[in-house]
N, CA, C and O of each residue as an XYZ file, in Angstrom:
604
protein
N     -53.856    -45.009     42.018
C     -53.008    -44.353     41.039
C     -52.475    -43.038     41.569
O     -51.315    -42.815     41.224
N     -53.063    -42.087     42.347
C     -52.905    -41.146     42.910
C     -51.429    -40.949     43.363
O     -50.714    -39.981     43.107
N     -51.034    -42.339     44.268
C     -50.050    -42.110     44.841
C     -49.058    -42.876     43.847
O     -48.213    -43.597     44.377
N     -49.079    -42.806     42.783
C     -47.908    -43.440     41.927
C     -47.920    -42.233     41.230
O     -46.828    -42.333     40.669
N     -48.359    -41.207     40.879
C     -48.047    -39.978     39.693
C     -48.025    -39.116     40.742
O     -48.489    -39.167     41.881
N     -47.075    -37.906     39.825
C     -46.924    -36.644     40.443
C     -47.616    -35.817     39.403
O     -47.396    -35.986     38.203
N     -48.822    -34.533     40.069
C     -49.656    -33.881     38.557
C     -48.683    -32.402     38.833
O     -48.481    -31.691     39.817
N     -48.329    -32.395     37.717
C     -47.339    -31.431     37.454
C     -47.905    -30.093     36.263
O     -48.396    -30.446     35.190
N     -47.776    -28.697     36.582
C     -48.092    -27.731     36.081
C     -46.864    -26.876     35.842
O     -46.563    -26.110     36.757
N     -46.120    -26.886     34.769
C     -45.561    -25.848     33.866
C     -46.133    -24.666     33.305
O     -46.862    -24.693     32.313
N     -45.704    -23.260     34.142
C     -46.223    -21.998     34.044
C     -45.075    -20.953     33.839
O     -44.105    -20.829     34.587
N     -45.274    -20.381     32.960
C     -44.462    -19.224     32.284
C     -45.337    -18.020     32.707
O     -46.468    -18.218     33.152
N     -44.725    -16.524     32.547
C     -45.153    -15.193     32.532
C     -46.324    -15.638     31.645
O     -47.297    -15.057     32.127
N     -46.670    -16.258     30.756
C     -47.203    -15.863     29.170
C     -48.455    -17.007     29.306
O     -49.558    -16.798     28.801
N     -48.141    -18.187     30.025
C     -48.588    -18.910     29.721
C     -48.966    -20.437     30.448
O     -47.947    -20.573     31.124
N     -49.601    -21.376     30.662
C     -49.547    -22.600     31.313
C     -49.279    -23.886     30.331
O     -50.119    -24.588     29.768
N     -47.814    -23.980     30.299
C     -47.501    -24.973     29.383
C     -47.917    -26.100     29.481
O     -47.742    -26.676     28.407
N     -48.577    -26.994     30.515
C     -48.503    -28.403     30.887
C     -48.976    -28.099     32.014
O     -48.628    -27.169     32.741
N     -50.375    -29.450     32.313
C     -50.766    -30.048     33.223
C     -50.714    -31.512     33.217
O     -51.662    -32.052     32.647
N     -50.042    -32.084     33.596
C     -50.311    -33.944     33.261
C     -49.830    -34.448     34.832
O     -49.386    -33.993     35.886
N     -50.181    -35.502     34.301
C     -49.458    -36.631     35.372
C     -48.323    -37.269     34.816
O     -48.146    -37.610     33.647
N     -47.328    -37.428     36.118
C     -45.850    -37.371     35.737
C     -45.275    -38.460     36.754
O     -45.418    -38.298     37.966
N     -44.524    -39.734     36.149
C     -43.768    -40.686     36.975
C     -42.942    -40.270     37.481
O     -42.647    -40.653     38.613
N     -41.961    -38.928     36.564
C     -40.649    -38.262     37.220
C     -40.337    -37.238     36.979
O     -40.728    -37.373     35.819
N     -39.825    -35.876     36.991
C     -39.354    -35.229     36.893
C     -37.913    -34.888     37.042
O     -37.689    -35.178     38.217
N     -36.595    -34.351     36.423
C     -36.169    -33.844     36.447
C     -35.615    -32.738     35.803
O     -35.308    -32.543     34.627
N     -35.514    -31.686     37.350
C     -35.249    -29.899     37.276
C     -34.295    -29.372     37.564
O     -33.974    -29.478     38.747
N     -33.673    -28.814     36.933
C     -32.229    -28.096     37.006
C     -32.470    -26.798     37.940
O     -32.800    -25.666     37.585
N     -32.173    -27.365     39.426
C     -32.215    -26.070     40.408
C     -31.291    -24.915     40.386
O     -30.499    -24.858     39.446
N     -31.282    -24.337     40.945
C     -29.636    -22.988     40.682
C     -28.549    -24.272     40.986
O     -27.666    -24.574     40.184
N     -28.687    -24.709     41.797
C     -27.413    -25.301     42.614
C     -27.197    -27.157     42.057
O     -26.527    -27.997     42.659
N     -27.777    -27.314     41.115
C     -27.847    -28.738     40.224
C     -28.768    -29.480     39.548
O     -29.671    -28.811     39.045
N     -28.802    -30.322     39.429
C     -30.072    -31.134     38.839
C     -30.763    -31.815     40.357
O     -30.278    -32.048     41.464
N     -31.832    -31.947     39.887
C     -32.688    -33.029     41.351
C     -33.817    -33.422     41.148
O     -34.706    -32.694     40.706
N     -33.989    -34.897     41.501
C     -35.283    -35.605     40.359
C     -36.285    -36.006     41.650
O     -36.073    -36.444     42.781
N     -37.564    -35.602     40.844
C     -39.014    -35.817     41.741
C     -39.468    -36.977     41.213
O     -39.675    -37.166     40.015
N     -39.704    -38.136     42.514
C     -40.448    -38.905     42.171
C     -41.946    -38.947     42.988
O     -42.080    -38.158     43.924
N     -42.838    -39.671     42.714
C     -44.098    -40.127     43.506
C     -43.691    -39.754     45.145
O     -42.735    -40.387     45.593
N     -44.201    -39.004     45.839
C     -44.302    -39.089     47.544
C     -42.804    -38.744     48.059
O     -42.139    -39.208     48.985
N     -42.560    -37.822     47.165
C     -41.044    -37.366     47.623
C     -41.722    -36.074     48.699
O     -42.771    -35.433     48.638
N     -40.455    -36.064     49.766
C     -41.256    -34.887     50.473
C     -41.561    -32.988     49.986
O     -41.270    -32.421     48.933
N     -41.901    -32.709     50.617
C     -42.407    -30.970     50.675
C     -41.123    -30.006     49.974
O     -40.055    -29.781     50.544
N     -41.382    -29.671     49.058
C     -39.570    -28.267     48.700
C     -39.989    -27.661     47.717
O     -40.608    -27.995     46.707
N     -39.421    -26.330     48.276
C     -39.518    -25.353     47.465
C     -37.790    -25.013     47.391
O     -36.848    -24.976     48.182
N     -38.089    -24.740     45.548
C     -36.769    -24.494     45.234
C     -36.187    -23.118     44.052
O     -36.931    -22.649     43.190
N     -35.392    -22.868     44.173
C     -35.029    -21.803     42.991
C     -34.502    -22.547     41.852
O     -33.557    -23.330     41.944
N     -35.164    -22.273     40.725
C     -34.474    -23.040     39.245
C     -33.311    -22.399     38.735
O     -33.021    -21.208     38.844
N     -32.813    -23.105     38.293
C     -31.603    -22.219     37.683
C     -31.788    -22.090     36.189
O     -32.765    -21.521     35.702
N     -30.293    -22.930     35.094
C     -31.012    -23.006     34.128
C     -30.605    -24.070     33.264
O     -29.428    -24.416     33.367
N     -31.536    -24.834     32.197
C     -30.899    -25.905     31.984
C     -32.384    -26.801     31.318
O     -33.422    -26.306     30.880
N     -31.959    -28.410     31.461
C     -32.930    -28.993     31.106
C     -33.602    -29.461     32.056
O     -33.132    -29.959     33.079
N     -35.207    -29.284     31.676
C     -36.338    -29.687     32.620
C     -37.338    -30.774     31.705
O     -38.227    -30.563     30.880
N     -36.601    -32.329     32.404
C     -37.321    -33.128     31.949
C     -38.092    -34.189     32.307
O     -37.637    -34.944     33.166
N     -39.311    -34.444     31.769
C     -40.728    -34.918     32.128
C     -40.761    -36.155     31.415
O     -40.431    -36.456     30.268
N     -41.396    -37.011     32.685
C     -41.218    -38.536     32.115
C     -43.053    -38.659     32.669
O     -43.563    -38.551     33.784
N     -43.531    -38.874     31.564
C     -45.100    -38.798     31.860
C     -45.711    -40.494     32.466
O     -45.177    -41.599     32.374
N     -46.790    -40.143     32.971
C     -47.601    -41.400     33.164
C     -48.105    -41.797     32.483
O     -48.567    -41.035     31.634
N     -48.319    -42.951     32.390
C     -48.935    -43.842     31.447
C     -50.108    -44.269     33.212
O     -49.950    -44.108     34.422
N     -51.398    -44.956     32.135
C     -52.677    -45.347     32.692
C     -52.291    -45.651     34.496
O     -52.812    -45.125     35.479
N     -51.379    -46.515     34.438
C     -50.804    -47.302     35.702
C     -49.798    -46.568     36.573
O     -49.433    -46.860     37.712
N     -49.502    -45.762     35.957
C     -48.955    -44.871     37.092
C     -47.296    -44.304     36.409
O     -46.690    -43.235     36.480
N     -46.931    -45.973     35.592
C     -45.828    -45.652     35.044
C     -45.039    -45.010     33.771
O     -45.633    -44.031     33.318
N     -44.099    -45.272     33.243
C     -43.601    -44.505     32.544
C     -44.427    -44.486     30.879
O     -44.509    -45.422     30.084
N     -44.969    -43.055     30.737
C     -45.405    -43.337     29.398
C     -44.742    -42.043     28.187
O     -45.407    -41.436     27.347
N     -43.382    -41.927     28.439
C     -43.244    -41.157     27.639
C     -42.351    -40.326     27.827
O     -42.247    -40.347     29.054
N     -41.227    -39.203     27.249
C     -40.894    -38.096     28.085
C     -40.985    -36.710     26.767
O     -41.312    -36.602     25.585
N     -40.351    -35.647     28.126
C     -40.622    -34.387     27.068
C     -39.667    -33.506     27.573
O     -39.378    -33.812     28.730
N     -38.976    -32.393     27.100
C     -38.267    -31.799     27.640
C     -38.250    -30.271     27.391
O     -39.100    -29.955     26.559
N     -37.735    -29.531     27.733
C     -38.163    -28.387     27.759
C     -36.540    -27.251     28.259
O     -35.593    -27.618     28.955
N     -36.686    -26.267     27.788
C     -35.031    -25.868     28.521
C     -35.806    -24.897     29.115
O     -36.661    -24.209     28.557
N     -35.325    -24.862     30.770
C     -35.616    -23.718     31.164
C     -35.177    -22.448     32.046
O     -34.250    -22.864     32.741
N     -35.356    -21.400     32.278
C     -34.547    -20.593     32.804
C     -35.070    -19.589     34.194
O     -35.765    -18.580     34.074
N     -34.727    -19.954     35.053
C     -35.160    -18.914     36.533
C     -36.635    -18.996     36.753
O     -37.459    -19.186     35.858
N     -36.899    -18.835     38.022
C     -37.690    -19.079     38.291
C     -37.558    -20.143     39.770
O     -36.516    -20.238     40.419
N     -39.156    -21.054     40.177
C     -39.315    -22.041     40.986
C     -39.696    -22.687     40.774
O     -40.143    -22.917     39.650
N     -39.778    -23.633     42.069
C     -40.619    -25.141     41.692
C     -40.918    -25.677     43.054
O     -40.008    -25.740     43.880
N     -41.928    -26.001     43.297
C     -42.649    -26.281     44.681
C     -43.271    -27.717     44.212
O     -43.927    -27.965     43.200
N     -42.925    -28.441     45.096
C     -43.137    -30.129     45.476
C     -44.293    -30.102     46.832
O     -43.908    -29.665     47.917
N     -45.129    -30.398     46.730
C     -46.176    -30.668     47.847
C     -47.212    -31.433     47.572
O     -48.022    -30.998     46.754
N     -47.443    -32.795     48.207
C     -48.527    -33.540     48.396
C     -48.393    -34.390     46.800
O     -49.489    -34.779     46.396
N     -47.554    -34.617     46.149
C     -47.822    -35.133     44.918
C     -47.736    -34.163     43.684
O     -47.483    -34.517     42.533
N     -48.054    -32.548     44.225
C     -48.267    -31.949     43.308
C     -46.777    -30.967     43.286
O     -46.193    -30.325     44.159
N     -46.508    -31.229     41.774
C     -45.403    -30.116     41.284
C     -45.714    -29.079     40.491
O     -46.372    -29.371     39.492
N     -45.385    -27.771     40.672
C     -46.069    -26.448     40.690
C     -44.623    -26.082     39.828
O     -43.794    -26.788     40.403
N     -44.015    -25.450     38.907
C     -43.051    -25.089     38.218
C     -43.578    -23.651     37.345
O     -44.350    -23.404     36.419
N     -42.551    -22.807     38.356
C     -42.960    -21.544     37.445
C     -41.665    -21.155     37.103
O     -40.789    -21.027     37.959
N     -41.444    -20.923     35.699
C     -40.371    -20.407     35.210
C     -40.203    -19.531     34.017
O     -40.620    -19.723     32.875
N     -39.559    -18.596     34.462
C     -39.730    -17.125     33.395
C     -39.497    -17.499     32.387
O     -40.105    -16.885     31.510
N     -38.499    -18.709     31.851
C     -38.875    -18.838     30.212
C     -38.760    -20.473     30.465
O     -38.034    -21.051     31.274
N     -39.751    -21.064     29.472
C     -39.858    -22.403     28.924
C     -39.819    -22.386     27.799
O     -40.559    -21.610     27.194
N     -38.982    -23.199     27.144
C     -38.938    -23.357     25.407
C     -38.948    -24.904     25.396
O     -38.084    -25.507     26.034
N     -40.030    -25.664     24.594
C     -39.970    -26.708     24.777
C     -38.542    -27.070     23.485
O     -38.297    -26.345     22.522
N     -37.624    -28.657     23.929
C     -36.679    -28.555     23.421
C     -37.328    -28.913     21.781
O     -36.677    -28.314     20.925
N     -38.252    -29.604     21.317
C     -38.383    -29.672     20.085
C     -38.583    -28.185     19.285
O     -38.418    -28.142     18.066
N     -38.835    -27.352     19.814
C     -38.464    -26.340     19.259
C     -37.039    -25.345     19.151
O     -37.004    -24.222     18.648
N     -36.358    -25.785     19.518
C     -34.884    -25.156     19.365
C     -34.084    -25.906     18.484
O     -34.014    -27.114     18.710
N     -33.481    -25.455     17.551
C     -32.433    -26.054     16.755
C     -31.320    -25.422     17.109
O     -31.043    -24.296     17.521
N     -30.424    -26.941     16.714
C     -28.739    -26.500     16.457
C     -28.319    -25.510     16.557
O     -27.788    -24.951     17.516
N     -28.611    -25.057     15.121
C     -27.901    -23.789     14.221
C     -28.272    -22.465     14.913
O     -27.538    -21.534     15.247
N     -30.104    -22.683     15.090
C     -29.683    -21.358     15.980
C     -28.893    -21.270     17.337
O     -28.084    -20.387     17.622
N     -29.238    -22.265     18.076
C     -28.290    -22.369     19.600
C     -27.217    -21.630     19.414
O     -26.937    -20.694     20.164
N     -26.237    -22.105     18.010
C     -24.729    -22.297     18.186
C     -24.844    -20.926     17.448
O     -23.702    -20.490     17.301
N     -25.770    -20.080     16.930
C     -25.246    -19.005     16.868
C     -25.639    -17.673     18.146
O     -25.263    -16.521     18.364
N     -26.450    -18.501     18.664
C     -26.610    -17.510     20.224
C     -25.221    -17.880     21.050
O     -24.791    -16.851     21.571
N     -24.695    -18.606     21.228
C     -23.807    -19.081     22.013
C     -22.566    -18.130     21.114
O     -21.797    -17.313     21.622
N     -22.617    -18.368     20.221
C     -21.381    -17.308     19.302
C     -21.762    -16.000     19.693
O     -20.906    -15.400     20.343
N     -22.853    -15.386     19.461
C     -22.829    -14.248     19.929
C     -22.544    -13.616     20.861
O     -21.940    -12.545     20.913
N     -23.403    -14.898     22.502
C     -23.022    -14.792     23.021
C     -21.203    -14.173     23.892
O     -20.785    -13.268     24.615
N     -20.779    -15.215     23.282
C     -19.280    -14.996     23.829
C     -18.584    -14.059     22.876
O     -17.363    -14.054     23.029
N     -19.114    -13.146     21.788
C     -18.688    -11.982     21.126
C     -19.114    -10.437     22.621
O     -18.595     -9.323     22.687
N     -20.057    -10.976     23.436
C     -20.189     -9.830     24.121
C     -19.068     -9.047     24.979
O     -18.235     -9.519     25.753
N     -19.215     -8.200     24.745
C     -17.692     -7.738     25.731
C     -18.385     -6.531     26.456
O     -19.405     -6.041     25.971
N     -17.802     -6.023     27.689
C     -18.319     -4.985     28.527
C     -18.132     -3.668     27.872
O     -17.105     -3.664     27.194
N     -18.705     -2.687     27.853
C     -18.759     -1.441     26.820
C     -17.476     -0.851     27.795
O     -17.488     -0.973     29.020
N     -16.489     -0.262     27.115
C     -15.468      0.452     27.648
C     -15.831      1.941     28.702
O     -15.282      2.334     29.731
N     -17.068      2.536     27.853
C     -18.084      2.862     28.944
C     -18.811      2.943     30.018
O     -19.283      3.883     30.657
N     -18.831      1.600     30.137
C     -20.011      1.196     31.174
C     -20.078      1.992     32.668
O     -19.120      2.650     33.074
N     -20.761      1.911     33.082
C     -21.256      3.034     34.141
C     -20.741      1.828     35.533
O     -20.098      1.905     36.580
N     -21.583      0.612     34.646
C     -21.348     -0.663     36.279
C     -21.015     -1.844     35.542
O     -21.778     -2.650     35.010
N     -19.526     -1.827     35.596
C     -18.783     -3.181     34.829
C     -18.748     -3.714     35.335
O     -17.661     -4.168     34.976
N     -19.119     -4.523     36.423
C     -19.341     -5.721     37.148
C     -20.821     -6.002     37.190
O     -21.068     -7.161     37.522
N     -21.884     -5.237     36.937
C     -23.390     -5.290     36.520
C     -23.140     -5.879     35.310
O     -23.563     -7.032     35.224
N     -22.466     -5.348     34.156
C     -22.872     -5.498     32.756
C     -22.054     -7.357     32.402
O     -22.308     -8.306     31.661
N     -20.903     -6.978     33.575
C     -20.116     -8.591     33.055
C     -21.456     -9.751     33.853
O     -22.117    -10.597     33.250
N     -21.489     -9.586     34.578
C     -22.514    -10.647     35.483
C     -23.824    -11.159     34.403
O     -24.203    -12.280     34.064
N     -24.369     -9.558     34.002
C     -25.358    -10.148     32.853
C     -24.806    -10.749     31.418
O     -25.272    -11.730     30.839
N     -23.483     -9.765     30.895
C     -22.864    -11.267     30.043
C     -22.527    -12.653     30.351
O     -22.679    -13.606     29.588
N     -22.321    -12.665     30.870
C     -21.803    -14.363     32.230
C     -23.601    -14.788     31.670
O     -23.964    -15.430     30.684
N     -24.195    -14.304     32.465
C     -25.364    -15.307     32.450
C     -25.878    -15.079     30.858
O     -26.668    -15.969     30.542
N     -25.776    -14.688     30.424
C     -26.349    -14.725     28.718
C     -25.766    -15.679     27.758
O     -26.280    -16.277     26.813
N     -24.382    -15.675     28.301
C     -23.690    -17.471     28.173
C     -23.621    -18.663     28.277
O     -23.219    -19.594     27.579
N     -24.271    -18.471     29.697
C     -24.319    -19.711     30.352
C     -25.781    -20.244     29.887
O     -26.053    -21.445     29.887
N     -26.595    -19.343     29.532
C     -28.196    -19.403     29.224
C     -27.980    -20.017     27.771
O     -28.539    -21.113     27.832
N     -27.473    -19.867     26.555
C     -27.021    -19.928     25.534
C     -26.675    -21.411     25.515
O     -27.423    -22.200     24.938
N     -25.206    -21.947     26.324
C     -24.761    -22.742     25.975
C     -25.456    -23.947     26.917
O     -25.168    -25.142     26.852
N     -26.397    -23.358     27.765
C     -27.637    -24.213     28.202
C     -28.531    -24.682     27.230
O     -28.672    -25.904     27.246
N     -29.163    -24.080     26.405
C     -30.388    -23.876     25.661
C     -29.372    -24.951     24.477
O     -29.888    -26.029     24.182
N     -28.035    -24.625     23.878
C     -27.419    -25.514     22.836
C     -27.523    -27.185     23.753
O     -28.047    -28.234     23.380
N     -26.960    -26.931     24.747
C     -27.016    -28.394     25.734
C     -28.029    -29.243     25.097
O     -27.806    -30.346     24.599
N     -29.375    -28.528     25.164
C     -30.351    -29.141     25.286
C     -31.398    -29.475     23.953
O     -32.456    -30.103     23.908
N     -30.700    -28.847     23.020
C     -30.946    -28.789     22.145
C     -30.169    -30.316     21.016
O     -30.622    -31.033     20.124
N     -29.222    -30.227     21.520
C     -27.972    -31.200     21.403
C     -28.713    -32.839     22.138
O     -28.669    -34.054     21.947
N     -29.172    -32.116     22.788
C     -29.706    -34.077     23.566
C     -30.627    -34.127     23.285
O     -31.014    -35.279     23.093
N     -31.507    -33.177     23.080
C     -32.807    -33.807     22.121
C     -32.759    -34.279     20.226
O     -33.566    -34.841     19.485
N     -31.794    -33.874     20.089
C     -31.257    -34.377     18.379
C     -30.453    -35.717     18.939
O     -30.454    -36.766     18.296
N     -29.829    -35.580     20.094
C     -29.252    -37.260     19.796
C     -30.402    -38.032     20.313
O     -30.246    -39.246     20.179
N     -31.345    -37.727     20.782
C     -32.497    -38.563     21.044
C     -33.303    -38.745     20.148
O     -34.279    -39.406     20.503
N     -33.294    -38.393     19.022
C     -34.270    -38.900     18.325
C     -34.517    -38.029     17.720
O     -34.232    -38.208     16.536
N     -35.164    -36.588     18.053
C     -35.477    -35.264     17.713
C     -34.910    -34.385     16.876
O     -33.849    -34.550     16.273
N     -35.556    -33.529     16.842
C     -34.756    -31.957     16.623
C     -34.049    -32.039     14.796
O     -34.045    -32.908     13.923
N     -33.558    -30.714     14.897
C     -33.370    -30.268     13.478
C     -31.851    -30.353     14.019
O     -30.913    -30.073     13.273
């Protein structure tokens, strides 16, 4: 069985969300999505942000289930079977609704650079990503309600 699951650990600043055994993974790196299976080789990677989703083992190695989670920055290290995922925020997706998403994402894009600002290309870069984080987190929020889920 060993070599049919990958044991996978989800770790936040706060917390160790998940230890299980896992048929698959897929993790939204900075640079796209990319899915871990059983005896894939050695990588370390930078997460970006997005959905991180877990297709668990069942007894035999195979698929018993999935779970998803939105997540944001951070890594993820693949070695020997074992996937190591540390990421500064995990929100699993059954906890995010709609309504709030779509009003972070509104807010979101209400941000504008202070006419002030000391470093307007600092302050736009962190609006940019407070958007993109937003209308990530709605993404995912959105595919777990058409799956079955969610409020």
């Amino acid at each position: 069985m060993a070599d049919k699951t990958i044991q996978c650990q989800l770790i936040t600043p706060d917390a160790c969300l998940l230890e299980s055994s896992l048929a698959y993974a897929s993790i939204p790196a900075h640079d796209g999505l990319m899915g871990f299976l059983p005896n894939r080789a050695p990588i370390l990677m930078k997460l970006g942000v997005g959905e991180l989703m877990l297709r668990f083992a069942d007894s035999e190695g195979r698929s018993g289930g999935d779970r998803s989670y939105f997540v944001e920055d951070g890594f993820a290290q693949m070695v020997d079977n074992r996937l190591t995922i540390l990421a500064r925020k995990a929100i699993p997706a059954e906890q995010l609704t709609i309504t709030e998403s779509e009003a972070e994402v509104k807010e979101a894009q209400a941000r504008q650079v202070p006419a002030d600002a000391k470093d307007r290309t600092a302050d736009l870069l962190k609006i940019q990503k407070h958007r993109r984080s937003a209308n990530a987190k709605l993404a995912v929020a959105r595919s777990f309600k058409a799956r079955g889920g969610g409020i």
